[in-house]
C-alpha positions in Angstrom: 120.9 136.2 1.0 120.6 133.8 4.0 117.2 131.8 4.7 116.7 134.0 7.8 116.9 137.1 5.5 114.6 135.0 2.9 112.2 134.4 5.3 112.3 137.5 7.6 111.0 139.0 4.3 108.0 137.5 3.7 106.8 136.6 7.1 103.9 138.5 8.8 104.4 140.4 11.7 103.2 137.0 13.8 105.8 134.8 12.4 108.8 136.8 13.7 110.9 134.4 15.1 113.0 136.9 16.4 110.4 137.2 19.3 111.3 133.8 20.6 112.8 134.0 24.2 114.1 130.2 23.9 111.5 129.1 26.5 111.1 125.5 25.3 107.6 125.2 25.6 107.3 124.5 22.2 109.9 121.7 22.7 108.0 120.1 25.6 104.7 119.7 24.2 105.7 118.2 20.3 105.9 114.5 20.1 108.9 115.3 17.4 111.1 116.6 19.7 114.4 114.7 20.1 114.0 113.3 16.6 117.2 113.9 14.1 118.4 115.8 17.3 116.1 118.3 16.6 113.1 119.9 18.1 110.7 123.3 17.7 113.0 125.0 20.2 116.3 124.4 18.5 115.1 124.6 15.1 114.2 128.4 15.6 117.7 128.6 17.3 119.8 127.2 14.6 117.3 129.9 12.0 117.9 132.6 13.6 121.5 132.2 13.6 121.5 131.2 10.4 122.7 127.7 10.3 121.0 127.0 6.6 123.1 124.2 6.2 122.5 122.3 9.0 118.3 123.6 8.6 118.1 122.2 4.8 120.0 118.9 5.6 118.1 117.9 8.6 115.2 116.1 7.6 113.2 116.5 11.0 111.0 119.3 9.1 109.7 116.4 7.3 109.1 114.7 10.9 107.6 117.6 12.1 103.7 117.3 11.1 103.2 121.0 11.4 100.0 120.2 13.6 100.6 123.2 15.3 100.9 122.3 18.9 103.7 124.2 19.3 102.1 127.7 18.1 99.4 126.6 20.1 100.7 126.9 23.4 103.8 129.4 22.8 103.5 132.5 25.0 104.4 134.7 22.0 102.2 133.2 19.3 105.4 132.3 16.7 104.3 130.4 13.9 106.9 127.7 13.7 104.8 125.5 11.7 104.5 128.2 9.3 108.7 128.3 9.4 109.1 124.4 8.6 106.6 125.0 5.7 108.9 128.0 4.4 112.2 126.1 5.2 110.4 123.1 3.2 109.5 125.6 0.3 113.4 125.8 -0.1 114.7 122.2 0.3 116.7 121.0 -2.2 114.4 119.3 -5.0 116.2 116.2 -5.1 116.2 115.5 -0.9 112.4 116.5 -0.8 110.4 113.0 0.3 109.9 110.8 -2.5 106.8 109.7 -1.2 105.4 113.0 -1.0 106.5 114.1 -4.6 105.0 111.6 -6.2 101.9 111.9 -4.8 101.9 115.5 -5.0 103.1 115.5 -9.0 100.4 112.5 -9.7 97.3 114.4 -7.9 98.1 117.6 -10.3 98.0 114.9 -13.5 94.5 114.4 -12.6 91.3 116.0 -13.2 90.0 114.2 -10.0 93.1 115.2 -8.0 93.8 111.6 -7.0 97.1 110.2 -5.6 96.2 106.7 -7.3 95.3 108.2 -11.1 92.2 106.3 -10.6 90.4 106.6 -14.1 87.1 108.0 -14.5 85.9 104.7 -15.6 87.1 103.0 -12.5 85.7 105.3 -9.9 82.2 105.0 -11.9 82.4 101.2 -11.6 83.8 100.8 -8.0 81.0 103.3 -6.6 78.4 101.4 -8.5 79.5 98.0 -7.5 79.2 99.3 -3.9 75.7 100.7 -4.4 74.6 97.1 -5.6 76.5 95.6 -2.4 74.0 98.0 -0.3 71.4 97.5 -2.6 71.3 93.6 -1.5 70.2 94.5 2.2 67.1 95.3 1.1 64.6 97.6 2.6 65.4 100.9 3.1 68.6 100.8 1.5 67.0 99.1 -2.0 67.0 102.2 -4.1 70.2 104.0 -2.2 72.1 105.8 -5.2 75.6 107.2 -4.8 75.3 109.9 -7.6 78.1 111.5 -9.8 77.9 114.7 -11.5 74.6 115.2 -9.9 74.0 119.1 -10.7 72.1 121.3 -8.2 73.2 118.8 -5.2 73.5 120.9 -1.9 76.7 118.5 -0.7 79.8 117.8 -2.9 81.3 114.4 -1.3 85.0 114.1 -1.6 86.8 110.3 -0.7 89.9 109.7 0.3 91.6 107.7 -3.1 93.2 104.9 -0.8 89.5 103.9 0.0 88.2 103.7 -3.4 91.2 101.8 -4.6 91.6 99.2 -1.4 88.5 99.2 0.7 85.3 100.4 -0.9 83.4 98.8 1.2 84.0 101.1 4.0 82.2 104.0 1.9 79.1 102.0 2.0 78.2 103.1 5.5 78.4 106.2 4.8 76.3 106.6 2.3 73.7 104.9 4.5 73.6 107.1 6.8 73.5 109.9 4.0 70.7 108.3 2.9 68.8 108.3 6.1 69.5 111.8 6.9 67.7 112.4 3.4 70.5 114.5 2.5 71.0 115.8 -1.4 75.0 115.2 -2.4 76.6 113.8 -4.9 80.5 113.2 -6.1 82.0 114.7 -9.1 83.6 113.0 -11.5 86.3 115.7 -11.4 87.8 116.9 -8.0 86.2 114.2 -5.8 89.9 113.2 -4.3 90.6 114.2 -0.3 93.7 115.2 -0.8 96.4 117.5 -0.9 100.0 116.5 -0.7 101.2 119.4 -2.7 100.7 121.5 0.5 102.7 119.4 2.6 105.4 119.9 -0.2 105.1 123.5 0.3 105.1 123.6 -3.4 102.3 126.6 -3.4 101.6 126.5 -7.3 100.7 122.6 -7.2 98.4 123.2 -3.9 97.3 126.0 -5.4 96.3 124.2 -8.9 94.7 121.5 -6.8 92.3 124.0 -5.6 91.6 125.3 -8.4 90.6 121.9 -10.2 88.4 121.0 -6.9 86.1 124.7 -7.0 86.0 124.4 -10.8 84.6 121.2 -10.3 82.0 122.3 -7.7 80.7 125.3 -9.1 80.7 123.6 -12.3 77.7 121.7 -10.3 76.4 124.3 -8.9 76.7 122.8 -5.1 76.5 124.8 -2.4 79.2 123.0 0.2 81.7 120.8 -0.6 81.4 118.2 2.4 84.6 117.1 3.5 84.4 113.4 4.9 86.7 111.9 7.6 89.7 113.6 6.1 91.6 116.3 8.1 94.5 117.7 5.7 91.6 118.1 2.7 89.6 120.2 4.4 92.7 122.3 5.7 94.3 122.3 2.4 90.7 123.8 0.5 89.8 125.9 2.7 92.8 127.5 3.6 94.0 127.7 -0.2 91.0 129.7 -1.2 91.7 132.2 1.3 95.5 131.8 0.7 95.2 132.5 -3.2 91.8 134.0 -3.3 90.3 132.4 -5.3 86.8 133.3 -6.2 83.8 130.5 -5.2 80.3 130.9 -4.3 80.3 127.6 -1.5 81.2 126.7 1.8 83.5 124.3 2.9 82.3 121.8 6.0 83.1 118.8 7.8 80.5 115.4 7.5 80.8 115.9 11.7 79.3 118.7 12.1 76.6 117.4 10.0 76.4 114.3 12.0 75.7 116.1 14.6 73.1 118.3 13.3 71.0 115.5 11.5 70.9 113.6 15.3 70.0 117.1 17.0 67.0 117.4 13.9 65.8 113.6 14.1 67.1 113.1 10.7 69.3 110.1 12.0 68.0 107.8 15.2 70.9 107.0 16.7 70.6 104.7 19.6 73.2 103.5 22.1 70.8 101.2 23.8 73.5 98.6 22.1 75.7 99.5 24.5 73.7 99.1 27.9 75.1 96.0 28.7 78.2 95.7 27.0 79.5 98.8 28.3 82.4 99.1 25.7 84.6 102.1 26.3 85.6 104.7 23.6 88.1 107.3 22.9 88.6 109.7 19.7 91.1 111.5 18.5 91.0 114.6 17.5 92.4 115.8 13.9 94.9 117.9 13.9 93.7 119.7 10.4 90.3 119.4 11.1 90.4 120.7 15.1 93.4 123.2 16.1 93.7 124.4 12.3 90.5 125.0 11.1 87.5 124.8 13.6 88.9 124.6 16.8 86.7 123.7 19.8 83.4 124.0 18.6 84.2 121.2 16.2 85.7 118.8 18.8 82.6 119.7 21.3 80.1 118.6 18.2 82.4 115.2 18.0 82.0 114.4 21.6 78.4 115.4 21.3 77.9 112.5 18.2 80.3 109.6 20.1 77.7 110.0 23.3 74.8 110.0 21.6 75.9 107.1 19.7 77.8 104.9 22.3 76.3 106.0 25.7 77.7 109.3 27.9 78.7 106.8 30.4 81.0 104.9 27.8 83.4 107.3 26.6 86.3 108.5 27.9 88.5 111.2 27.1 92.5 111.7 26.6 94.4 114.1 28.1 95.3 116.4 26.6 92.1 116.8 24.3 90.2 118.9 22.1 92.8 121.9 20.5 95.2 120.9 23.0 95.4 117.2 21.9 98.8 115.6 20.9 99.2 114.8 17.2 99.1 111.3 16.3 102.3 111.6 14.0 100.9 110.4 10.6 99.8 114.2 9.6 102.1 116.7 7.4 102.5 114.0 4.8 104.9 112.4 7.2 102.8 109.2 6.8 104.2 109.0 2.8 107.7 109.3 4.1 110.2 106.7 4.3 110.9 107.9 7.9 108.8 104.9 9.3 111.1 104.8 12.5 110.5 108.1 13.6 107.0 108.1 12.7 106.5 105.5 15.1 108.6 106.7 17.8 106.4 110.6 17.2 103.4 108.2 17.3 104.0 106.6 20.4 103.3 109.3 22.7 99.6 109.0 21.2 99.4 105.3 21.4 100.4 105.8 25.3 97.6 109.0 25.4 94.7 106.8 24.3 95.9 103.7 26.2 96.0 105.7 29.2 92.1 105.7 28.8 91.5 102.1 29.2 89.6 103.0 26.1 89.1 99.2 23.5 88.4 101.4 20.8 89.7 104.7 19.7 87.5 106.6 17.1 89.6 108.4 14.2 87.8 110.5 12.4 90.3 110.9 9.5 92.0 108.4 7.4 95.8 109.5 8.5 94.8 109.0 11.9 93.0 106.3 11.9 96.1 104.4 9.2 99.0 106.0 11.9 97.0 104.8 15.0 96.2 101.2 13.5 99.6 101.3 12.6 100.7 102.0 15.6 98.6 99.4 17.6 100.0 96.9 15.5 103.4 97.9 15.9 103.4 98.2 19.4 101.3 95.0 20.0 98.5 97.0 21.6 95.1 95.7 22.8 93.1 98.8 20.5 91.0 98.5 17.6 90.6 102.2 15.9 87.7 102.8 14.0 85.9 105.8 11.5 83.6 107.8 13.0 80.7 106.8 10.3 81.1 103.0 11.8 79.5 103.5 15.3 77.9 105.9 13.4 75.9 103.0 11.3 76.2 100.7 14.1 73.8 102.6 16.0 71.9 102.8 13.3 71.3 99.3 13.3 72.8 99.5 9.3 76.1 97.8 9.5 76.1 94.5 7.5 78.9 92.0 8.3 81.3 93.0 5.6 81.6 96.5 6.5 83.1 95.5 10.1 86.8 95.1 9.4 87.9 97.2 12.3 85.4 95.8 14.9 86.6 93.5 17.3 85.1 90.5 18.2 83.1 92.3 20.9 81.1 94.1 18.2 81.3 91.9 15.3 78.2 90.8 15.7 75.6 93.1 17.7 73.0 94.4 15.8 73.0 91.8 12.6 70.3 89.5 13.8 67.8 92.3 12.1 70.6 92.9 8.9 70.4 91.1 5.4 73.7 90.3 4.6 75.8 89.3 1.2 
């Protein structure tokens, strides 16, 4: 049986990619296009004719970040991204990314699903050695707990594994402005991990076992939504896996933003952009591919905007164009960022980098780790004048709670307003 014939027969009626009429749109509009001589466009061609040889050699469907652009804006709604995660499914084991294999076999070897097989010992200590570090500003912030295995919490926080193992110190602002929102979470010592590279493997067993370890953990605690922090592919990966494999749980999944936005709307956190009056510091964001086009859409692009101008001033952002569902990918997304195909990456990446310099933007605000490690990867590369930030950093700022050592990504614009009133270590 051919891979057209493989596929043909379990594709729903919207992936039929028999209904393309080769109009390139696709092709146009994905940053991927022309890499490995491939692109949306010819990729459907050379299926449909069934070329398998040249489709499970090529490695552009592990260039191809399956944001979903392409279905997006294709006049007959074909679901290529759904065609590079089927093609994947079928790649020979031994060509499939090393990168993303390893990450994907080490996350199912660990109750907390993390890429790093952080012990439970070490993610106890690391949290609490960042509690103390918030502990020392004083005030406020004196008695601030980051709780684990707290049962009956409403919010089950998950963290991206990279942070806890390299900069922990960025999770401190967060928790400050959980704290002054009064809200009732907690991590798990089990499932806390934000991340999912088994999907991007298409190995549907692994992504559907990480799932599974991640509600188990929750309802174990009996929390009502798991609260996905700035982490696109996490949120995409749960929530579409539950649907996907149905599997039975009793709580919701959300995003931290539109939290953020809720707590400012309720008074729960006094965000101020007075800061700003003077300095008039631009700002951009980019808008996750997982978190925006394939899950929420709009709404959850309007209630970032909403948070940025509250917290920066209306008058000091500006947006990209494209934006919102219709935003470019940033290239990091589909695991491609745990690929050896660096040169590519960049090269996808670089119609980005040109989107949020078009802006005149100084910062651009990534509110997910891929994007904001692919865009300050980019900057770097490219020799850019941009300093890309998390979301929960103007956030705090604002907040008039950002101590000097959580300020790695501000430049030296920012590295100092509002610390004259901050207790330091």
């Amino acid at each position: 049986m051919s891979l057209k014939d493989k596929i043909m027969a379990i594709l729903p009626e919207s992936g039929n990619l028999n209904a393309c009429f080769t109009c390139g749109i696709c092709a146009s509009g994905c940053p991927a296009s022309g890499l490995a001589d491939m692109d949306p466009r010819k990729f459907i061609r050379l299926l449909s004719l069934g070329i398998d040889e040249h489709i499970l050699s090529n490695n552009w469907v592990w260039m191809c970040t399956t944001c979903n652009r392409c279905l997006h804006v294709c006049p007959m709604k074909i679901d290529i991204p759904q065609l590079v995660f089927l093609v994947r499914s079928y790649w020979p084991e031994n060509k499939r990314p090393g990168g993303i294999v390893d990450y994907c076999r080490q996350s199912g070897d660990q109750d907390s699903c993390s890429v790093q097989k952080i012990p439970k010992e070490r993610f106890e200590s690391t949290i609490q050695k960042i509690v103390k570090h918030v502990n020392k500003s004083g005030g406020e912030f004196a008695k601030l707990d980051a709780p684990i295995d707290k049962k009956g919490a409403v919010f089950f926080l998950n963290q991206i594994s990279d942070m806890v193992i390299h900069e922990p110190i960025e999770m401190g602002p967060l928790w400050k402005i959980l704290h002054l929102a009064k809200a009732n979470w907690t991590y798990g010592s089990k499932g806390w991990a934000a991340e999912n590279y088994c999907m991007f493997l298409a190995d549907e067993t692994a992504w559907e076992n990480l799932v599974i370890k991640k509600t188990m953990a929750i309802e174990d605690l009996e929390c009502k939504v798991l609260l996905n922090t700035e982490c696109g592919h996490d949120f995409f990966a749960v929530k579409k896996g539950l649907e996907k494999f149905n599997i039975p749980h009793r709580f919701e999944v959300k995003s931290i933003i539109e939290y953020y936005a809720q707590w400012i709307r309720e008074g729960r956190l006094n965000v101020n952009s007075d800061w700003n009056l003077d300095l008039k510091i631009k700002f951009t964001v980019q808008d996750p591919c997982q978190l925006v086009r394939k899950s929420y859409g709009d709404f959850i692009a309007e209630e970032l905007r909403f948070v940025i101008k509250e917290v920066v001033g209306e008058e000091n952002f500006i947006d990209m164009s494209p934006n919102c569902s219709n935003n470019y990918c940033c290239g990091g997304g589909g695991g491609a960022i745990r690929t050896d195909f660096n040169e590519e990456r960049l090269s996808y990446g670089k119609v980005k980098l040109d989107q949020i310099l078009e802006t005149g933007a100084a910062y651009c605000i990534t509110p997910c780790n891929n994007c904001h490690s692919q865009i300050l990867e980019l900057s770097q590369y490219y020799h850019a004048d941009l300093n890309t930030i998390h979301l929960w950093t103007v956030l705090a700022l604002s907040l008039g709670v950002l101590d000097k050592a959580e300020r790695k990504y501000l430049g030296s614009d920012l590295a100092m307003v509002g610390l004259q009133n901050i207790k330091s270590e």
